[in-house]
C-alpha positions in Angstrom: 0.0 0.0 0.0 1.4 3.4 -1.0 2.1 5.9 2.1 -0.6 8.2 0.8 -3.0 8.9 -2.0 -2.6 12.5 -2.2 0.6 14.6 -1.0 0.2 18.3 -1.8 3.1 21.0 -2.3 2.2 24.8 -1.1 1.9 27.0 1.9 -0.5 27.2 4.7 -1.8 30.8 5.9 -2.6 31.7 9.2 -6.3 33.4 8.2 -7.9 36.8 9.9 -11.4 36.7 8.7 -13.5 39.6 8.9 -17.3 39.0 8.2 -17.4 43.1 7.4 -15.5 44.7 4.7 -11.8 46.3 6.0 -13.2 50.1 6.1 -16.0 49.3 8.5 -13.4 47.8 11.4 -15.2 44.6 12.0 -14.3 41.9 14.6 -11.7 39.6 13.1 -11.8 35.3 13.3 -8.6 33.7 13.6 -8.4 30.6 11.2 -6.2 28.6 9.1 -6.2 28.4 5.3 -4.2 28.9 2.1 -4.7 26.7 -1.0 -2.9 23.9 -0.2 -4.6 23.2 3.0 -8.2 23.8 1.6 -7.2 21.3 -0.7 -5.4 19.1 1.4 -8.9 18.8 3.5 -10.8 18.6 0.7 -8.6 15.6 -0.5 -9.3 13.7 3.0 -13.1 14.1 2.8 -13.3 12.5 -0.7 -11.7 9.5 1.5 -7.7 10.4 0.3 -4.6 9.3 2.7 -3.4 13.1 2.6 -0.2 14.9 3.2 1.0 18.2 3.0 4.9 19.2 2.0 5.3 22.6 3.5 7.4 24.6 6.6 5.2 26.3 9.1 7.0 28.6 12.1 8.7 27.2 15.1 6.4 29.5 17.2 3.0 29.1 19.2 1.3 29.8 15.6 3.3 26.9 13.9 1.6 24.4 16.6 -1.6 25.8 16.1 -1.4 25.3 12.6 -0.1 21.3 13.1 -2.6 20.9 15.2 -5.3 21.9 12.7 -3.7 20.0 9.8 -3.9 16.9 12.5 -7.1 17.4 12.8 -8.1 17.8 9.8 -7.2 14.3 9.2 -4.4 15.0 7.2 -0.8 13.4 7.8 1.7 15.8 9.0 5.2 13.9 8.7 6.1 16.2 5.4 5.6 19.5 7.4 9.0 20.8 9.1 9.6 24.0 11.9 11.3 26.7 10.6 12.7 29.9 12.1 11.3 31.8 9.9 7.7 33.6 10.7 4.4 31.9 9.3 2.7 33.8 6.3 -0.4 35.3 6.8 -3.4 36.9 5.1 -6.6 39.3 6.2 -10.3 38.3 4.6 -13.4 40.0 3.8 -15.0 37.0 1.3 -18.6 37.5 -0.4 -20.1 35.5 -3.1 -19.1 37.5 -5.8 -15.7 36.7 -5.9 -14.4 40.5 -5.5 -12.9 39.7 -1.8 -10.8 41.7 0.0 -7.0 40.3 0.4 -4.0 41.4 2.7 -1.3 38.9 2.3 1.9 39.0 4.7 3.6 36.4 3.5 7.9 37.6 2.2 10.3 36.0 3.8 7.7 33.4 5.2 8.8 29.7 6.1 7.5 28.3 3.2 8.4 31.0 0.5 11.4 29.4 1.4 10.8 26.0 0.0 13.4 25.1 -2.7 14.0 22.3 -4.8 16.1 20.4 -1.7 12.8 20.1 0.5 11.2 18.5 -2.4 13.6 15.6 -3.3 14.0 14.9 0.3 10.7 13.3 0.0 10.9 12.2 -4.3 10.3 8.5 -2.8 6.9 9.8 -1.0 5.9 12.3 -3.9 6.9 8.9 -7.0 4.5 6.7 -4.8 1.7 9.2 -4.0 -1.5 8.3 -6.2 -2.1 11.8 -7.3 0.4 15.1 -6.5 -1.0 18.9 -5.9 0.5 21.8 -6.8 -0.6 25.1 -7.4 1.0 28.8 -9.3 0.6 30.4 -6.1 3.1 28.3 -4.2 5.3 28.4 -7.3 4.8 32.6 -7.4 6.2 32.6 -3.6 9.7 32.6 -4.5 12.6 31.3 -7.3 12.8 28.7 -4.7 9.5 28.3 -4.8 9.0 28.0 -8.4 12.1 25.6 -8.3 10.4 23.3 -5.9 7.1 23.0 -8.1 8.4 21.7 -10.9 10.8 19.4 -9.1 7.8 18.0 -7.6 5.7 17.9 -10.8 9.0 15.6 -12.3 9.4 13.5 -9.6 5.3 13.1 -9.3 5.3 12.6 -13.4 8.7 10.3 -13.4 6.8 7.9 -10.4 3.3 7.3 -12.1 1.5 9.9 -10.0 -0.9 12.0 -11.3 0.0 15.7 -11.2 -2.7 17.9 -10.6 -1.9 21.7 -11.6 -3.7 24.7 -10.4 -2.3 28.0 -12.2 -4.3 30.1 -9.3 -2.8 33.1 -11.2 -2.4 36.2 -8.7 -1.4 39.5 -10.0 -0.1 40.1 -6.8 2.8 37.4 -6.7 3.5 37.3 -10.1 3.4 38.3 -13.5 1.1 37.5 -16.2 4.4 36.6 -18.6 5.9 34.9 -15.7 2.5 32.6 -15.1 2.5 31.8 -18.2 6.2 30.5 -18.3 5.5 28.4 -15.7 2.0 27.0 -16.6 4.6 25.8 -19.9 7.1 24.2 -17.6 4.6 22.0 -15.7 1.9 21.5 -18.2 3.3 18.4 -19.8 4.3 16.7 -16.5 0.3 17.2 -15.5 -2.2 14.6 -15.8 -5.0 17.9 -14.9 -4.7 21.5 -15.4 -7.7 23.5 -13.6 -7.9 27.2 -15.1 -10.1 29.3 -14.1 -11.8 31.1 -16.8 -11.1 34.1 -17.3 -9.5 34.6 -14.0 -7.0 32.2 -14.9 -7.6 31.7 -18.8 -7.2 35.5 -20.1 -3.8 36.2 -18.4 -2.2 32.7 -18.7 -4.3 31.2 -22.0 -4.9 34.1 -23.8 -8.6 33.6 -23.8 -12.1 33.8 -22.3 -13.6 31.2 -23.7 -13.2 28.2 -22.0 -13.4 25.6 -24.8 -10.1 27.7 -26.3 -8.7 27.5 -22.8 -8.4 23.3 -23.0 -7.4 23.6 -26.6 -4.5 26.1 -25.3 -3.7 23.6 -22.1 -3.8 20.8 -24.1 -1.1 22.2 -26.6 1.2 23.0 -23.8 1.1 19.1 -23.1 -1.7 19.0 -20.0 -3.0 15.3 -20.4 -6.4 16.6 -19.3 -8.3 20.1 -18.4 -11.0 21.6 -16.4 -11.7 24.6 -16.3 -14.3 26.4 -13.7 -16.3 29.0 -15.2 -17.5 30.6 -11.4 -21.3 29.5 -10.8 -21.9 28.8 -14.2 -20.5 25.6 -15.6 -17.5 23.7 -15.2 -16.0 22.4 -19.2 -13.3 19.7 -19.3 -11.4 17.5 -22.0 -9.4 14.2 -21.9 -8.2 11.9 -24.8 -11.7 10.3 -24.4 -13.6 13.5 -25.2 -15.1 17.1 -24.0 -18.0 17.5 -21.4 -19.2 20.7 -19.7 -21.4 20.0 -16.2 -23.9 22.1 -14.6 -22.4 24.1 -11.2 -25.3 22.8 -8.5 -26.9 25.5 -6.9 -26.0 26.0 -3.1 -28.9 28.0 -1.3 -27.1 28.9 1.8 -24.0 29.5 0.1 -21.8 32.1 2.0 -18.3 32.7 1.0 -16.6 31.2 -2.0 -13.3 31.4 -0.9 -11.4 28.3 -1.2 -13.6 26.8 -3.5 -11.7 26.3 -6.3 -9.1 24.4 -3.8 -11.7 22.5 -2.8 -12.3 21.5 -6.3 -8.4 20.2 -6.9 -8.2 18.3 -3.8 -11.2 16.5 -4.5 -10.5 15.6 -8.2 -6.6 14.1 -6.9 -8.0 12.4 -4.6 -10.7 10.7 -6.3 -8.2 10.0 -9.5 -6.0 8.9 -6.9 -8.6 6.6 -5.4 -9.3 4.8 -9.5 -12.2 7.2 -10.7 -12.6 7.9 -14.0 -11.9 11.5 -15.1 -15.4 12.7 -15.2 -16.2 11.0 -12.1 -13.7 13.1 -10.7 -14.2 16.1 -12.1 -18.6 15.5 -11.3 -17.6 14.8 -7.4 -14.8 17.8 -7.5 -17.3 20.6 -8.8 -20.0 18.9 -6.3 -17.9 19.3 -2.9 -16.3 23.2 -4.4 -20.2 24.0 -4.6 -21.0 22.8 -1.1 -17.9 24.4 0.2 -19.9 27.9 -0.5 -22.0 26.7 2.9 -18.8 28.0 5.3 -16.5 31.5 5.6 -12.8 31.1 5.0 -11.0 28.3 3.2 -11.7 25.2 5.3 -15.0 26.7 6.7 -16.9 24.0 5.4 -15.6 20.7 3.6 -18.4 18.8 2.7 -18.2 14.5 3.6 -18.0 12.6 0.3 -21.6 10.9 0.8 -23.1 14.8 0.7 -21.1 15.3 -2.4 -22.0 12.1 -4.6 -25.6 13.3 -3.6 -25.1 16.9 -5.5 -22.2 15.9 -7.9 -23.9 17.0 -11.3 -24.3 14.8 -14.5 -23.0 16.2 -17.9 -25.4 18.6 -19.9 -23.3 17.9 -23.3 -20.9 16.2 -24.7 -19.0 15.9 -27.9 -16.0 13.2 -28.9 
């Protein structure tokens, strides 16, 4: 048996949540988030063996933030202490999707990830069912950005499946240098998941998303998916397109973290032997039901409420 289904590369935020936008002074909720742990939690409840690869601060926040990886259920053998301070972001998240962001995150423990931390664990990564990375861990630093595709090679070389999310953010990088590295880890992924046109215009040149896989697909992604908000979700594989419905969520609060929540569950179900739109049905199911909670991990839907809202296809074409 393989140490775990899913191990996922990125850093994990220490989250101030305020329910009230940042000019009315609202009471703040301390939390835990960042991609890589919405994923990483969304990966568990779809029934993964999870780890995360990351450094967290050798401080009282760095416990805190063990502690909530442990129990989230996911294994925390991959995560080292550093000396260095634990990033750190302020929230004001709405359904809309235009959320307020403060990030304090240079010089942060795992900003300085590099290549090194990475094939310290290429045995854990080769044997993982399914590997996670995303373009905002890779924007964090040259180390950073080093340490992402070392992982997607290692992941690629083993028989993993690599899972990409570009995750573009204008504040960490540039559209030219997204772009650059979307190309380097593209053909090493078994999934890129663009958003369109969040991710798609500045990375794929494009707003449509059926131009989006064609783009992916030419920079050598095996397969694409690309959200289109509450819309519809479109992806392609050799074995054909599809486009499913996004299920509507009527106590939906806060979509921050959803698209995470999207990537962790489709690695972990590929991971686990589903087919691609299997995945992909049971991914956009728990990222819709993740709309329930505020902040990244506010709510992670079990697997048995997702197969009960993961949507069939509405078209297809070979």
């Amino acid at each position: 048996m393989r140490p775990f289904d899913v191990v996922l590369v990125g850093e994990i935020l220490v989250e101030l949540y305020s329910e009230e936008p940042f000019a009315d002074g609202g009471a703040l909720r301390l939390g835990f988030s960042g991609d890589v742990l919405n994923a990483a939690a969304a990966a568990t409840a779809a029934g993964a063996r999870t780890a995360v690869l990351t450094a967290v601060g050798d401080d009282e926040l760095g416990g805190a933030i063990l502690a909530r990886v442990a129990g989230l259920g996911i294994d925390t053998s991959l995560i080292r202490r550093s000396s260095a301070v634990n990033g750190a972001y302020l929230l004001h998240g709405d359904l809309s999707g235009h959320r307020q962001f403060v990030y304090w995150r240079t010089g942060s423990a795992a900003s300085q990830l590099t290549a090194a931390d990475v094939t310290r664990h290429q045995d854990v990564l080769a044997a993982a069912g399914a590997v996670v990375l995303s373009g905002i861990f890779a924007a964090l630093s040259p180390g950073c950005a080093d340490a992402a595709l070392a992982g997607a090679r290692i992941a690629a070389a083993g028989g993993a499946a690599v899972v990409y999310d570009p995750n573009f953010r204008p504040r960490l990088t540039t559209p030219a240098q997204a772009r650059a590295t979307l190309a380097q880890i593209a053909p090493y992924a078994a999934v890129v998941t663009p958003s369109c046109p969040g991710d798609s215009r500045p990375l794929l040149g494009t707003a449509d998303p059926h131009e989006a896989i064609a783009a992916a697909r030419v920079l050598g992604a095996g397969a694409v998916a690309v959200t289109c908000g509450a819309e519809s979700l479109v992806a392609a594989s050799p074995e054909g397109e599809f486009t499913l419905p996004v299920p509507h969520i009527p106590d939906a609060l806060d979509a921050t973290g959803a698209g995470d929540v999207f990537a962790g569950t489709l690695a972990a179900r590929l991971a686990l032997g589903d087919r691609f739109q299997e995945a992909v049905s049971l991914g956009i199911g728990a990222a819709s039901l993740s709309l329930a909670g505020r902040g990244g991990t506010g709510h992670i839907p079990a697997l048995a409420d997702t197969r009960s809202i993961a949507p069939a296809p509405i078209a297809r074409s070979n």
